[in-house]
KOLGU-152985 format. One line per 5 residues: number of its first residue (from 0); their letters; for each residue x, y, z of C-alpha. Coordinates in pm, 1 decimal. Layout:
residues N
NUM	A	X/Y/Z; ...;
end
This chain:
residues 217
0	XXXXX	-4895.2/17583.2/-16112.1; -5226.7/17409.6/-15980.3; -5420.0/17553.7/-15714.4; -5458.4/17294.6/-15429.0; -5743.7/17418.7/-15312.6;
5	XXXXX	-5909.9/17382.2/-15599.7; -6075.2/17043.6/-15638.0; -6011.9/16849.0/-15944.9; -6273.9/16665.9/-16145.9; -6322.0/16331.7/-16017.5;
10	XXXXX	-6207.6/16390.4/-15693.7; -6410.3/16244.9/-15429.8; -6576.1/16506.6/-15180.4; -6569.0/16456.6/-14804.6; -6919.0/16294.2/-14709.7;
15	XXXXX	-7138.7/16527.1/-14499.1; -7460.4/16401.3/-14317.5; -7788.7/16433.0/-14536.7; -8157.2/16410.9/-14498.4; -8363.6/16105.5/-14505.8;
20	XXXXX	-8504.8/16019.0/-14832.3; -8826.0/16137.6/-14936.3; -9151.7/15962.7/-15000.5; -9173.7/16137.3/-15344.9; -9020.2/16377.7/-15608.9;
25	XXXXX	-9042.8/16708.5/-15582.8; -9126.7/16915.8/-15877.7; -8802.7/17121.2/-16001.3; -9031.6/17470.7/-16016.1; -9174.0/17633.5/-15712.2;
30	XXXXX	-9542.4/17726.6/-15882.9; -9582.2/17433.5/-16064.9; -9680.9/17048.7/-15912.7; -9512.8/16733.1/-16101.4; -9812.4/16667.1/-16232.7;
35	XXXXX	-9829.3/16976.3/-16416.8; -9511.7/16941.8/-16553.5; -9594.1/16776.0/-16909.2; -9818.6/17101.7/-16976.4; -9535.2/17307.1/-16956.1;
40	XXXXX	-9255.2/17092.7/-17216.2; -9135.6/17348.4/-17442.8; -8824.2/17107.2/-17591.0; -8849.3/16756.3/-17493.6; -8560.0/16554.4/-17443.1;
45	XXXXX	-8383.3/16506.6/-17774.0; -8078.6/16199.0/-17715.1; -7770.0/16236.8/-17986.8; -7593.4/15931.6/-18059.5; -7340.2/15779.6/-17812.2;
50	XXXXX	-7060.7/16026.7/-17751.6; -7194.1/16309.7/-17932.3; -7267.5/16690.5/-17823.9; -7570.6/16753.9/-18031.8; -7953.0/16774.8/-17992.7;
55	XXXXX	-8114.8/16799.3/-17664.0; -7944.6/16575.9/-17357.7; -8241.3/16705.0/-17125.0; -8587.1/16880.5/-17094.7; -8690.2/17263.2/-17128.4;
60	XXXXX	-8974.4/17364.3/-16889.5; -9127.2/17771.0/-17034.8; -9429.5/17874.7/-17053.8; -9666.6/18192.1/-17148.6; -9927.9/18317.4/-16967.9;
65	XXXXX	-9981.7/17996.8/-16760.6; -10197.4/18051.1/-16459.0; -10147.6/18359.1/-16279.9; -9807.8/18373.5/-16433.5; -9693.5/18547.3/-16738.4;
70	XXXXX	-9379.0/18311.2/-16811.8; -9126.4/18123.9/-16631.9; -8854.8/18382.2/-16590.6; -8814.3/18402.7/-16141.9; -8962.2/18125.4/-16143.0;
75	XXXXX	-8790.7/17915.0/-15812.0; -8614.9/17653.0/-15924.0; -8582.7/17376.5/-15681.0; -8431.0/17028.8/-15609.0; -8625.8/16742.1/-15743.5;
80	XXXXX	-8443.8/16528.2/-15469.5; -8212.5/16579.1/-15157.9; -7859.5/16506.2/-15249.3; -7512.4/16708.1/-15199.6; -7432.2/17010.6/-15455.6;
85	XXXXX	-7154.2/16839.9/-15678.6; -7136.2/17182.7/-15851.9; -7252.8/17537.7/-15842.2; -7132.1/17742.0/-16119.0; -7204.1/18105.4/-16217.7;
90	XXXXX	-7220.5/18247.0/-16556.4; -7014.0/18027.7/-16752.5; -7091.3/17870.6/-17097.5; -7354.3/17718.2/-17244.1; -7561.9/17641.0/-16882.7;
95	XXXXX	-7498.1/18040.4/-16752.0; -7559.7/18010.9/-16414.6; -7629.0/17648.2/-16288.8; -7621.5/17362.3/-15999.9; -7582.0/16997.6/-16041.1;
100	XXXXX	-7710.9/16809.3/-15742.7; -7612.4/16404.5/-15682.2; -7824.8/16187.0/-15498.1; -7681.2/15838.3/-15371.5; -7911.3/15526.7/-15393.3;
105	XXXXX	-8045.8/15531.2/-15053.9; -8183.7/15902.6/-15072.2; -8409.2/15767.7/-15348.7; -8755.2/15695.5/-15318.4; -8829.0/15309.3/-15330.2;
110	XXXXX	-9011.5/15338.6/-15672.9; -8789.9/15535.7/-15805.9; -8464.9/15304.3/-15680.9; -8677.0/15011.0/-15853.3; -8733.7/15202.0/-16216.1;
115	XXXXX	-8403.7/15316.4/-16197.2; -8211.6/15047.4/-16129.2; -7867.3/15270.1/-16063.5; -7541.0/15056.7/-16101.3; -7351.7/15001.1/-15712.6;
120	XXXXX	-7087.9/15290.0/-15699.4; -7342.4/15494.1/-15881.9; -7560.0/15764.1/-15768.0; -7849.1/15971.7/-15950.7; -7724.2/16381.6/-16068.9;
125	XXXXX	-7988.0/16604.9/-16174.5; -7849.0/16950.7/-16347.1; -8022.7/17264.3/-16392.5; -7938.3/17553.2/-16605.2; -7983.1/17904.1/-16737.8;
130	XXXXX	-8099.6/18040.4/-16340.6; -8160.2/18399.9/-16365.3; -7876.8/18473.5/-16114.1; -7572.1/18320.1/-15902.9; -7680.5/17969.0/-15732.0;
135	XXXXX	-7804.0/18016.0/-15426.5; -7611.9/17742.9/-15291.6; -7277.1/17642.2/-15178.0; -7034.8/17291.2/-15339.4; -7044.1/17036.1/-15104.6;
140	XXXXX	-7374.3/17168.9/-14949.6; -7642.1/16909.1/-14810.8; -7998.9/16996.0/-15002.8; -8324.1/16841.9/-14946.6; -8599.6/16793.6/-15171.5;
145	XXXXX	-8779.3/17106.0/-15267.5; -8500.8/17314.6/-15143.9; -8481.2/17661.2/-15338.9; -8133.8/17659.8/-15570.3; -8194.8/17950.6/-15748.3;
150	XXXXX	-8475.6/18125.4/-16031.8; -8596.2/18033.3/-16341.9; -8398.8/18277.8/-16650.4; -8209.7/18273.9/-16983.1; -7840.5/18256.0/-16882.7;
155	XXXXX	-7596.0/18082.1/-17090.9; -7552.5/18026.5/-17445.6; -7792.5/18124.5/-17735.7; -8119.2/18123.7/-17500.4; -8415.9/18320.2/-17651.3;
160	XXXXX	-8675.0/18290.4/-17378.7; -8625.9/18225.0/-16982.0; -8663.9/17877.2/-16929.7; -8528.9/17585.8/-16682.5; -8322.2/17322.8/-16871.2;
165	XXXXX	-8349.2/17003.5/-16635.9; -8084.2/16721.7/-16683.3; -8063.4/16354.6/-16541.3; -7778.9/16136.4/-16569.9; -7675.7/15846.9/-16401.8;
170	XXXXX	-7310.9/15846.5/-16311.2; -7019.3/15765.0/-16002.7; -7051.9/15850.7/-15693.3; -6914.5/16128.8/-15526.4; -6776.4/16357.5/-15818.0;
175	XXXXX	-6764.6/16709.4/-15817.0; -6699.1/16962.7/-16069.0; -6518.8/17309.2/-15985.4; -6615.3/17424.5/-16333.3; -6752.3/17359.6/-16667.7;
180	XXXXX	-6725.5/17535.3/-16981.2; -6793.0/17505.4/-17338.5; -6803.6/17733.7/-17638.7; -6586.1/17988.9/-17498.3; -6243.8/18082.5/-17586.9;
185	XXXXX	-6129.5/18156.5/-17236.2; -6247.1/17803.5/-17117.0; -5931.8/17630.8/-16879.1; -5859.1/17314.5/-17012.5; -5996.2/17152.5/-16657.2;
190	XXXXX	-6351.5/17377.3/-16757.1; -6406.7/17202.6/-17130.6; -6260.2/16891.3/-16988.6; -6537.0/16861.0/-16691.3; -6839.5/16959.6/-16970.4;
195	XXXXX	-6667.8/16672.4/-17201.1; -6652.2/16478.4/-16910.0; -7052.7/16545.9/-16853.7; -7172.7/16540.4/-17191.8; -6994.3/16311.2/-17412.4;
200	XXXXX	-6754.8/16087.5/-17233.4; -7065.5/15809.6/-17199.9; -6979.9/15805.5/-16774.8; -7267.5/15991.5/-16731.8; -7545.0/15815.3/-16886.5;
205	XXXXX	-7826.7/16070.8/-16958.6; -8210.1/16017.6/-16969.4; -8547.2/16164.8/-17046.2; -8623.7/16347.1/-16702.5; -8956.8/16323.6/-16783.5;
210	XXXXX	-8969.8/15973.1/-16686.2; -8906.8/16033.4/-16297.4; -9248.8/16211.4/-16365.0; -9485.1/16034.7/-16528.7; -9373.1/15678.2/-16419.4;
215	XX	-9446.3/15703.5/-16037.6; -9694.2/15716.5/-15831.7;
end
């Protein structure tokens, strides 16, 4: 028997009031500008073929012995843009702990909208994975750019080294996801069916993050 409080994927979430854009990105670590992103690529993004699992779907930020820093593990890990939490999920496979954020068209910067070009009904979702703990925030919550979601670690599946594993995809509005699971035998049907959903299923168009960075001003 389902749960009805649980909410299904695809479910539209009640819309809550959220900040006014902002004038720029915000980089996704605490210690480290945009602009000093590229130094710190250890896996670029990788794209598989339409509709398949493989290769790399995002970007891996890790470092060693950058600055006054020895690597990237407690790192803060924080929102690249202000959105609504469409999912914050705790040690579950392959992302360990993780949050996805959406932002909606108008919570873009201008430059960004124009690159961009997201589809009407469409909004922006930026995913972040392997945090060293629980996210620190809520489903449903209201975040603004820079806001601290959690720290830099090695949760998840197969990870060698702390690192944050940014994703950007571009997908419909308003979906949340109560779970997500992959590559584990206990997985629900709803979990593997939300990561399919994600990774595979082509509604959520994925794309270098890198680009948000190094194409504006």
């Amino acid at each position: 028997q389902e749960n009805p409080d649980s909410l299904e994927v695809g479910t539209p979430t009640p819309t809550e009031s959220i900040p006014e854009p902002p004038t720029q990105l915000c980089s996704p670590l605490a210690e480290h500008s945009s602009e000093l992103l590229i130094e710190i690529v250890s896996s670029p993004y990788a794209p598989p073929p339409d509709g398949k699992d493989d290769r790399h779907h995002g970007v891996d930020f890790a470092y060693y012995n950058h600055g006054e820093r020895a690597s990237v593990d407690g790192e803060g890990v924080q929102s690249i843009l202000a959105g609504r939490v469409a999912a914050a999920i705790s040690d579950r496979l392959p992302y360990g702990n993780m949050v996805i954020i959406e932002t909606p068209p108008e919570l873009i910067p201008e430059a960004l909208q124009e690159m961009l070009q997201i589809p009407a009904g469409s909004s922006l979702y930026h995913l972040y994975a392997h945090l060293s703990e629980a996210p620190l925030v809520e489903p449903g919550q209201s975040i603004g750019c820079g806001e601290l979601l959690g720290y830099a670690g090695m949760t998840g599946y197969n990870i060698p080294v702390p690192h944050l594993h940014l994703e950007t995809r571009i997908g419909p509005a308003n979906i949340a996801f109560d779970g997500m699971v992959f590559y584990d035998t206990h997985a629900t049907p709803t979990e593997q069916e939300n990561y399919l959903r994600w990774r595979t299923s082509g509604e959520f168009q994925h794309f270098d993050p890198m680009v948000l960075f190094t194409n504006t001003p």
